[in-house]
C-alpha positions in Angstrom: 0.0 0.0 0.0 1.1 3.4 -0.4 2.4 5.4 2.4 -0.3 7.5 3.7 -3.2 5.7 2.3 -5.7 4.2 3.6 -7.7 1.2 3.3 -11.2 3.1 3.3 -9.6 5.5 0.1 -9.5 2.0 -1.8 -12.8 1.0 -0.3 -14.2 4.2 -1.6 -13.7 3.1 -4.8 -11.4 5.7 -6.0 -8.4 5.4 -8.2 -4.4 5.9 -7.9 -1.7 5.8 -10.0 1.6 5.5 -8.4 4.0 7.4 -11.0 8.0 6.8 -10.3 9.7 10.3 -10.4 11.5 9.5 -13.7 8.0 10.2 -15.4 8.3 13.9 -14.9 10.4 15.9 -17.6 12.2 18.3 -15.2 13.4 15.4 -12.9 16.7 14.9 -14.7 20.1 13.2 -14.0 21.1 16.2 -12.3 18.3 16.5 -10.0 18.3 12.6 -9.0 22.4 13.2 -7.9 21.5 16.4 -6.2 18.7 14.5 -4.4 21.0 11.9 -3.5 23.7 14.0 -2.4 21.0 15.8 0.1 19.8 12.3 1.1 23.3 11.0 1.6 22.6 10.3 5.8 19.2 8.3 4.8 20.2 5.9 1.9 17.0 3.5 2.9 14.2 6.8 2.4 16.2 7.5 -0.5 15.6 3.6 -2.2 12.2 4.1 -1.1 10.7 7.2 -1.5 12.7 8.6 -4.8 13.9 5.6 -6.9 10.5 3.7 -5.2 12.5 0.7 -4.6 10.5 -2.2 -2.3 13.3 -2.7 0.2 11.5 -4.7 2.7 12.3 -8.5 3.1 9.4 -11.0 3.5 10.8 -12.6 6.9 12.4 -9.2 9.2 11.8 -9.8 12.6 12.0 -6.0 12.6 9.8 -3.2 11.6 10.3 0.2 10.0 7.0 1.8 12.3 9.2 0.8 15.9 12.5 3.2 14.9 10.0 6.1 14.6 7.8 5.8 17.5 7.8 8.6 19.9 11.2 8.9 22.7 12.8 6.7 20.3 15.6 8.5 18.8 17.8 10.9 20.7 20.5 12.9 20.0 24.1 11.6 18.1 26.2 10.8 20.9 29.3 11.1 18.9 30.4 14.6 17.7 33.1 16.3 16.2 34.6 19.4 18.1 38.2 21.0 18.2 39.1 19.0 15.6 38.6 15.7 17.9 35.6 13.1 17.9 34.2 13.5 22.0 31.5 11.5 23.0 28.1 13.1 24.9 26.0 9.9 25.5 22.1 10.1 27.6 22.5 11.6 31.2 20.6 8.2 32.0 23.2 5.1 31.0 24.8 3.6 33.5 27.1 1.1 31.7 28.4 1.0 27.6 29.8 -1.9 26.1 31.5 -2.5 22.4 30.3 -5.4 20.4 32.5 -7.1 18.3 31.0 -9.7 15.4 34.5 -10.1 13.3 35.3 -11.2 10.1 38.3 -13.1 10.2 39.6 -12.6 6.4 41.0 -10.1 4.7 39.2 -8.8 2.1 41.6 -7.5 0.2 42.8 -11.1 -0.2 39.8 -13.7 0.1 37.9 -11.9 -2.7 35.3 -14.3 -4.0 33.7 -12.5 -7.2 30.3 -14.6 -6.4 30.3 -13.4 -3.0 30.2 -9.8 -1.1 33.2 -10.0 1.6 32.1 -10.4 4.9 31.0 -6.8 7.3 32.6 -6.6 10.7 29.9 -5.3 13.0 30.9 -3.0 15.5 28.1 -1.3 17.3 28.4 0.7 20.6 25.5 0.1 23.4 24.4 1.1 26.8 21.5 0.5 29.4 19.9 2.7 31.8 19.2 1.6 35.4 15.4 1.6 34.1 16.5 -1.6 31.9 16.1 0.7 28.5 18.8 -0.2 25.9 20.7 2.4 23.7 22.4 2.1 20.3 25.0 4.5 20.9 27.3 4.0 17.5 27.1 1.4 14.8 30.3 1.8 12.9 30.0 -1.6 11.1 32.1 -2.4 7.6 34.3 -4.2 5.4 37.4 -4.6 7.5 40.6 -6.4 7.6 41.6 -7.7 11.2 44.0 -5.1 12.1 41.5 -2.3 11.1 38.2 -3.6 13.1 40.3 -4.4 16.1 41.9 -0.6 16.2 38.4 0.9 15.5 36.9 -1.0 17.9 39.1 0.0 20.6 39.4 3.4 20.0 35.4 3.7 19.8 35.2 2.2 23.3 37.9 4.7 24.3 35.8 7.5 22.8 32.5 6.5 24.8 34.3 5.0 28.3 33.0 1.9 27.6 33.7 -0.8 30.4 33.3 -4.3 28.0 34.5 -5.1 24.9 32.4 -8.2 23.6 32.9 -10.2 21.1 31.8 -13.2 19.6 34.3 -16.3 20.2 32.5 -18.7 17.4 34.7 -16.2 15.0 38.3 -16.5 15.5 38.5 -17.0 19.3 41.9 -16.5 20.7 42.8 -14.3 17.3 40.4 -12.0 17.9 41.0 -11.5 22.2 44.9 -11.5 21.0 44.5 -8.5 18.1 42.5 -6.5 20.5 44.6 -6.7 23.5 47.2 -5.5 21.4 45.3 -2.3 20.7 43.9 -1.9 24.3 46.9 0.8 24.9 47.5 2.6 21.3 45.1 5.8 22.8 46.4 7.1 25.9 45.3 10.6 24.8 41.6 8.9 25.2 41.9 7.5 28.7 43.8 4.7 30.3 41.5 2.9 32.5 40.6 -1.1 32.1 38.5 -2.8 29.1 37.3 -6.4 30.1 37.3 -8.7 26.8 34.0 -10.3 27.2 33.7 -13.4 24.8 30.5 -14.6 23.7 29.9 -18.1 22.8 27.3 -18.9 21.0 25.4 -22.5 20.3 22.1 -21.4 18.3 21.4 -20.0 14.8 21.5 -16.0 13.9 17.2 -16.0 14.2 16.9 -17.3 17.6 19.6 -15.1 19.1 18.2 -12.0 16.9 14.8 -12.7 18.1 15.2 -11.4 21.6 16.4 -8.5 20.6 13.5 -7.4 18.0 11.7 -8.0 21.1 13.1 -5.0 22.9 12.7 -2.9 20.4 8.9 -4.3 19.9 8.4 -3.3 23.5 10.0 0.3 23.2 12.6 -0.7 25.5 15.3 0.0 22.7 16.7 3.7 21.6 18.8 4.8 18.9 21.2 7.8 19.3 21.2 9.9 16.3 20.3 8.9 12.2 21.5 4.8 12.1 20.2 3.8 8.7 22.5 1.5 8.0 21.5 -0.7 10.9 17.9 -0.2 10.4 18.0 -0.7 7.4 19.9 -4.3 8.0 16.9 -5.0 10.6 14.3 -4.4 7.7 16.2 -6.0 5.0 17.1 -9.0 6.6 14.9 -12.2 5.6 15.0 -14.4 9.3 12.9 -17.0 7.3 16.3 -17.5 4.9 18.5 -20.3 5.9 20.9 -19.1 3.4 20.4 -15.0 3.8 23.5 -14.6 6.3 22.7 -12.1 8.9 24.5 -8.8 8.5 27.2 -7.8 10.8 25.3 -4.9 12.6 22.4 -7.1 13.2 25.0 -9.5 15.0 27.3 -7.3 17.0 23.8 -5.6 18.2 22.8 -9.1 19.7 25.8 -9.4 21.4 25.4 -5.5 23.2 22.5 -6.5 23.9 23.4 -9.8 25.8 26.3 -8.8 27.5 24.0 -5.8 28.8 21.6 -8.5 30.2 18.7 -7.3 28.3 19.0 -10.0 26.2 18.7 -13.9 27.3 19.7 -16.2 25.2 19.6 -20.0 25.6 22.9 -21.8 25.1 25.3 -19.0 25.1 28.5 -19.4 26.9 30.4 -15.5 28.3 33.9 -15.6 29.3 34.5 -12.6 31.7 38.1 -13.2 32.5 40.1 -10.8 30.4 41.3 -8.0 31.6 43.5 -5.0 30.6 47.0 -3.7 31.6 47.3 0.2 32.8 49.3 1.7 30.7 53.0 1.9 32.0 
C-alpha cells in the first residue's frame, strides 16, 4: 500500500496511480544526484521514496514503524569538536559496552567475485538503570583484522565503555589477542581497564536475533542519532532465509544486547576473565 493511504480510500472506490519520479520531464540526472547527495545520511528513504524501490524482506523480525515511535531517537552521541571526535551519551546510562562480530579474512585477499566480503559489526550500546537499551554507534564495515580491532578499541575509548564483547565462534583466541594488542595505542583517550568479554554462541542468527526485535517491539530499545544502516539491516534481513547470512550490525547488536543482560539467550556461553594492563 502506499504510504499514507488508507484502506477506506480503496474502499471508496477511488483510483491511484503510483507514477516513479523519472516520469516527470524536469526530474533529470542532475536532480536525482542532487537528491542523492542531500539524502546522503538516509540511503534506505532514499531507495524508497525517490527511486521507489520495495526494500523490505518478506521474513524481518524487525519493523520500520518501531525506529520512529515517539522517545525513540535521541540525540548523536558522537560529535566532532576541536578537531577531535568526543562523546556526549544520555545523562541516563549507567554502563556502555562495544560489540565485536568479526570477520576473520582479509578482504583484500579472500575476494570471492560470487560473494560480497564479509562486514565486521561494531556497534556501541548502553542501558539505563530503568533496563532501557541504547544504540549509541554502529560503525560496522568491510574490514581487515587489524583495522576492526583498532576501531573497535578506539570507539570504546571514545565512549568509556567498560566491555569489549565479542563473539568467540569467530576466530577466538585471534580475535581476544588482536584487540589486546590495541587496548593501549590511545592514551590521549583514557587509560583505564577494558574487560574482553567473549561470547559463545550455540544457536542460529534468528533465535539469538529474536530477543532483541523484542526489545525494540516493546519500546525498550533507543537509537542515538540517524542509524540507517543498521535499520536498514533489521528491515532488510529475511530471518525466514537459511541461506540469507545475517548482517554484521544485526549481529554485533545481539551481542550488546546480551552482554548488557537485556538479552537472554539460551545456550550462550560468556567468558569474563580478560582484563587490561594500565598503561606503564
Amino acid at each position: 500500500m502506499i504510504p499514507g493511504l488508507q484502506r477506506s480510500d480503496l474502499a471508496s472506490g477511488a483510483r491511484y496511480l503510483k507514477l516513479h519520479h523519472f516520469a516527470d520531464p524536469e526530474k533529470d540526472s542532475d536532480w536525482l544526484e542532487r537528491i542523492r547527495r542531500e539524502m546522503s545520511d538516509t540511503p534506505y528513504e532514499f531507495r524508497r521514496e525517490i527511486l521507489m524501490e520495495d526494500v523490505r524482506a518478506k521474513g524481518a523480525i524487525w519493523k520500520r514503524d518501531w525506529f520512529h515511535r515517539f522517545g525513540f531517537r535521541f540525540p548523536p552521541c558522537l560529535r566532532k569538536r576541536g578537531g577531535q571526535i568526543v562523546a556526549e551519551v544520555p545523562e541516563e546510562i549507567v554502563k556502555i559496552v562495544v560489540a565485536l562480530d568479526p570477520s576473520v579474512t582479509d578482504p583484500e585477499t579472500a575476494r570471492d567475485p560470487n560473494r560480497p566480503p564479509d562486514e565486521t559489526g561494531i556497534v556501541a550500546a548502553g542501558v539505563s538503570a530503568a533496563g532501557q537499551g541504547f544504540i549509541l554507534a554502529d560503525i560496522s564495515a568491510v574490514l581487515a583484522p587489524a583495522e576492526w580491532s583498532k576501531k573497535t578499541v578506539r570507539l570504546a575509548r571514545i565512549l568509556g565503555a567498560t566491555e569489549i564483547a565479542y563473539e568467540k565462534n569467530q576466530g577466538g583466541d585471534l580475535v581476544r589477542d588482536t584487540l589486546q594488542q590495541y587496548l593501549n595505542h590511545f592514551p590521549e583517550l583514557g587509560t583505564e581497564p577494558i574487560r574482553l568479554v567473549a561470547v559463545h554462541a550455540f544457536q542460529g542468527k534468528r533465535v539469538r536475533a529474536e530477543p532483541v526485535a523484542a526489545l525494540y517491539e516493546q519500546g525498550r530499545m533507543h537509537h542515538c542519532g540517524p542509524m540507517d544502516h543498521l535499520e536498514s539491516q533489521m528491515t532488510g534481513w529475511d530471518a525466514t532465509d537459511p541461506n540469507a547470512p545475517s548482517p554484521g550490525g544485526i549481529d554485533a547488536t545481539g551481542i550488546a544486547m546480551h552482554a548488557l543482560r537485556l538479552a537472554e539467550f539460551r545456550a550462550v556461553s560468556v567468558h569474563r576473565r580478560v582484563t587490561t594492563r594500565r598503561l606503564e
